[in-house]
C-alpha positions as CSV (number, residue, x, y, z in Angstrom):
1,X,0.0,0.0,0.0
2,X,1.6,3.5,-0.9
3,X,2.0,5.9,1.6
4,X,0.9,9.3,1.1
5,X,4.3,10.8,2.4
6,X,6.7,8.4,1.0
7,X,8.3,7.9,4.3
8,X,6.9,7.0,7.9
9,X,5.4,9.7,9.7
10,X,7.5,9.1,12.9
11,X,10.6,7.3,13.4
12,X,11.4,5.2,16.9
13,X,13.4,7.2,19.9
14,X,16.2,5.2,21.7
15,X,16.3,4.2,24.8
16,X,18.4,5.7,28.0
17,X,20.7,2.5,29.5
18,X,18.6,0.8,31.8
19,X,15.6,1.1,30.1
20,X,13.1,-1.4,28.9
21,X,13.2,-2.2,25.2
22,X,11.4,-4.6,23.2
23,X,11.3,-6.1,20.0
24,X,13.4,-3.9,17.0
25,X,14.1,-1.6,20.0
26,X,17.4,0.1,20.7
27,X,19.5,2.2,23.1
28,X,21.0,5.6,23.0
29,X,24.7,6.1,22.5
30,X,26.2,6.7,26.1
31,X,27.4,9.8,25.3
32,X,24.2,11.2,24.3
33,X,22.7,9.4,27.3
34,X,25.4,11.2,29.5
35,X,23.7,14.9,28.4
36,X,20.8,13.8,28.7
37,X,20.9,12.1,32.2
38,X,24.0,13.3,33.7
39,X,25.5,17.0,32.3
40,X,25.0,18.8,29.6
41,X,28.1,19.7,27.5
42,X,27.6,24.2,27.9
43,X,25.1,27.0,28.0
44,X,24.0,25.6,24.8
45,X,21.9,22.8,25.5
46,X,18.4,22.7,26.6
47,X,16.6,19.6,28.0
48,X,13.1,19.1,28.0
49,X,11.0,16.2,29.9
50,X,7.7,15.5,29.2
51,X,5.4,12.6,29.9
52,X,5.9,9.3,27.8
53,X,1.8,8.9,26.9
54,X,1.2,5.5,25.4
55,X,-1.8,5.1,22.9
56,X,-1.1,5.4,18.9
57,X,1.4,7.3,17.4
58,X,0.0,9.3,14.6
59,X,0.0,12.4,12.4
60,X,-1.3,14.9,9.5
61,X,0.1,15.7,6.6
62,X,-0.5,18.3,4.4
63,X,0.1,17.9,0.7
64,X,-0.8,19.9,-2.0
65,X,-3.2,21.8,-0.1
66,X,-5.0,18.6,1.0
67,X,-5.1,16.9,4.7
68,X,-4.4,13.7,5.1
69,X,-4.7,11.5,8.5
70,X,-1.9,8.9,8.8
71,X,-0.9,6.2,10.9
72,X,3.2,6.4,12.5
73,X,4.0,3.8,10.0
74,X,2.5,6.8,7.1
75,X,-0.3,5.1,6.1
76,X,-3.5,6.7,5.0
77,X,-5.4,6.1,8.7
78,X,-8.6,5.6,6.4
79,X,-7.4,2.7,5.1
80,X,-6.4,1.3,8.4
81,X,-8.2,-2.4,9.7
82,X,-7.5,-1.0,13.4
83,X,-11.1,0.9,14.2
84,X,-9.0,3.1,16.4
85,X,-7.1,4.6,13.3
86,X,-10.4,4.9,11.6
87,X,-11.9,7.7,14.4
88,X,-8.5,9.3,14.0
89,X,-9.2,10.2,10.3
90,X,-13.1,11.2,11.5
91,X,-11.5,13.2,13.9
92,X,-9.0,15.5,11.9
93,X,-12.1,15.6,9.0
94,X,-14.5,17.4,11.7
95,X,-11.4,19.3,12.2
96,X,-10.0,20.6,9.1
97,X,-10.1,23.8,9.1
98,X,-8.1,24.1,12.2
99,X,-5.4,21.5,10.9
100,X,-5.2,23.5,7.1
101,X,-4.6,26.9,8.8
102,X,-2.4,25.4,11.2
103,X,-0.2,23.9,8.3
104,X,1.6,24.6,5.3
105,X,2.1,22.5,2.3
106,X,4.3,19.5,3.0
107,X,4.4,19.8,7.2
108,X,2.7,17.4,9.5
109,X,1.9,17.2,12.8
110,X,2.4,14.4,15.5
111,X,1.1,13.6,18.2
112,X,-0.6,10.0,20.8
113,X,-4.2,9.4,20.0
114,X,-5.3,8.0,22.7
115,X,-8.4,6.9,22.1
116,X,-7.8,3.4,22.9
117,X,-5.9,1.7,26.0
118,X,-3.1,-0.1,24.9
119,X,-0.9,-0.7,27.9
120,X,-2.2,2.1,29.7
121,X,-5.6,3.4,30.7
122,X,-6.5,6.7,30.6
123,X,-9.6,9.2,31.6
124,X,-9.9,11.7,28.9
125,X,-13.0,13.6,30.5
126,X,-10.6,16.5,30.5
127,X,-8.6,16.2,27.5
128,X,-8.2,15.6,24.4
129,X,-8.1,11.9,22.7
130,X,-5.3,13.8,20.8
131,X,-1.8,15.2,22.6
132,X,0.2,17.0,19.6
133,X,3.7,16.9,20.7
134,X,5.9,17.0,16.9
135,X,5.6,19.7,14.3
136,X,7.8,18.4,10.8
137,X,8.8,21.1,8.6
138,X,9.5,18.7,6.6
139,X,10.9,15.0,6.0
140,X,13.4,15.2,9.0
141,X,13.3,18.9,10.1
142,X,11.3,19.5,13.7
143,X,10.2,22.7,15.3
144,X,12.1,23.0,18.5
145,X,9.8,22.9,21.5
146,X,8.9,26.4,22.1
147,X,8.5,27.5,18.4
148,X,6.0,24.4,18.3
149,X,4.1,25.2,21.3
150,X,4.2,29.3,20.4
151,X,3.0,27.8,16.5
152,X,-0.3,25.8,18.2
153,X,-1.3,27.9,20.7
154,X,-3.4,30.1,18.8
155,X,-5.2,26.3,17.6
156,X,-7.7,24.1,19.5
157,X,-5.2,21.3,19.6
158,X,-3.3,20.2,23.3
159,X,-0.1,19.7,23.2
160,X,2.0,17.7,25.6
161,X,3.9,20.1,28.7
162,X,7.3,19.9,29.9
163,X,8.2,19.0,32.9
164,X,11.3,20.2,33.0
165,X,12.8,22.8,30.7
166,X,16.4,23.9,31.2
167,X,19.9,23.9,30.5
168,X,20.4,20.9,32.6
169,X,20.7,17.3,32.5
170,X,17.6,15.0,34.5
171,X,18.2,11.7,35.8
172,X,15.7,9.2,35.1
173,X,15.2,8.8,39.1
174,X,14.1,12.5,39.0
175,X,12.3,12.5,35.7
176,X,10.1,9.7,36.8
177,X,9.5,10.9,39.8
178,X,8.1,13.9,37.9
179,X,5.3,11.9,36.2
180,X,4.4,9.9,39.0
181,X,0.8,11.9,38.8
182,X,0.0,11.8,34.7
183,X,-0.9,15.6,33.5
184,X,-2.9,13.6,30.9
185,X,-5.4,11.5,33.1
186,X,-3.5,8.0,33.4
187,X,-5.5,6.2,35.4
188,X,-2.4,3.1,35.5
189,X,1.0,3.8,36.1
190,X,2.6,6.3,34.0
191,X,5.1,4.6,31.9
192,X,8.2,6.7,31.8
193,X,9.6,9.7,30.1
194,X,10.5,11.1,26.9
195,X,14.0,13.6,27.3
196,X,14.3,16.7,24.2
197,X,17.6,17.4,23.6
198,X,17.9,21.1,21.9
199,X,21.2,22.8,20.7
200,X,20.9,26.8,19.6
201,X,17.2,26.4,18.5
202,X,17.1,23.0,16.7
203,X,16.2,19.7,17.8
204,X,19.7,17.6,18.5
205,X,17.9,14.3,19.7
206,X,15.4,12.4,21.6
207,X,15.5,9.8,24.3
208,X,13.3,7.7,26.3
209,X,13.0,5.6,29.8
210,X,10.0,2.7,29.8
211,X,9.4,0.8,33.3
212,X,10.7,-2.7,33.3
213,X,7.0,-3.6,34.8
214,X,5.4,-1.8,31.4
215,X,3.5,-4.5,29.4
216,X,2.9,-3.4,26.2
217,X,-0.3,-3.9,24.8
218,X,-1.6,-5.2,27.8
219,X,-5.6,-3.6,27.0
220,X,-5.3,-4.5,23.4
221,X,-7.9,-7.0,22.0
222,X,-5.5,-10.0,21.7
223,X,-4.3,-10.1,25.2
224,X,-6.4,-8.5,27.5
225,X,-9.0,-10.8,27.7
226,X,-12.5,-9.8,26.2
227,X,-11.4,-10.2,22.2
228,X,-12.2,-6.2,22.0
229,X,-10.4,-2.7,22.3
230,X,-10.8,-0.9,25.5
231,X,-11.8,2.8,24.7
232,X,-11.0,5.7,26.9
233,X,-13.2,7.5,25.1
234,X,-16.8,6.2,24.1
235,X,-16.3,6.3,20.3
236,X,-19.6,7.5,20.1
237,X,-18.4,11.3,20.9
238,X,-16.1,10.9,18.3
């Protein structure tokens, strides 16, 4: 099936040491890790934390002039056989004006839908099913965090916060401890942290920290139990 972008519309973030990783997963370079977690290398740097949210990873594109709602793997999310995918392109449709004066031709947006529980539950009664936390200039190029939150602001679109923002390095100790209470409604345990890495105004690199107890997928039809999804949303308000 051709994708619309040519490309997938997120790549995977490496892992800090000591972290989790699964299947195709892989680990940071220490060094990297080292700024990250440990010291940053001058006044340059800027690290970000934020919540690690953990529903579906997806996006929209904007191509000559015309929205399109994708899956992370940059699949048209219409075509997708996961229902969850197909309330994500209902939702950017009921949406489209915000998302085409939000974007210009060739940029996309990413963010979690989390519509459905994977391995975490959430209570969405005051948020939304969608947490934007990626604007793509283009293939490779991403807004650094401020410009991103400064260009949605003036949209109807959450984005995800910071929880710490600074030129200094956060240990995963203290970085979990940060998300112990979810800013996004988790209802199980938070499952780690994502760590922004900025150098003079551009995105340098991106890191992550998953719980060794995480299960992935845990609420997903195949292994939770019922043969069904779990929704944190009652699709009918979508």
């Amino acid at each position: 099936m051709k994708k619309p972008l040519g490309y997938r519309a997120y790549g995977s973030i490496a892992h800090l040491p000591a972290s989790r990783v699964g299947v195709g997963d892989h680990h940071l370079p220490e060094g990297q890790a080292r700024i990250a977690t440990e010291k940053v290398r001058d006044t340059h740097d800027l690290v970000i934390v934020q919540e690690k949210l953990d529903g579906s990873n997806v996006a929209v594109a904007k191509l000559d002039n015309k929205l399109v709602a994708l899956s992370r793997s940059g699949h048209d999310a219409s075509t997708s056989p996961y229902f969850q995918h197909y309330y994500w392109a209902k939702w950017v449709r009921e949406r489209e004006d915000i998302f085409q004066a939000l974007l210009q031709n060739g940029e996309r947006i990413c963010g979690e839908w989390l519509i459905q529980a994977h391995g975490t539950r959430y209570d969405l009664a005051c948020h939304s099913p969608f947490i934007a936390f990626d604007l793509f200039l283009d293939k490779d190029t991403r807004l650094a965090y401020h410009a991103f939150k400064k260009r949605v602001a003036a949209f109807e679109i959450e984005t995800i916060e910071a929880v710490f923002c600074g030129n200094e390095a956060v240990s995963i100790e203290k970085a979990l401890q940060a998300v112990t209470q979810s800013q996004y409604g988790a209802i199980d345990t938070v499952e780690g942290a994502i760590w922004r890495i900025e150098r003079k105004g551009e995105v340098d690199f991106l890191a992550k920290f998953v719980r060794h107890e995480k299960e992935d997928g845990a609420y997903l039809p195949q292994y939770n139990g019922l043969g069904r999804e779990i929704w944190n949303l009652p699709t009918g308000s979508i």
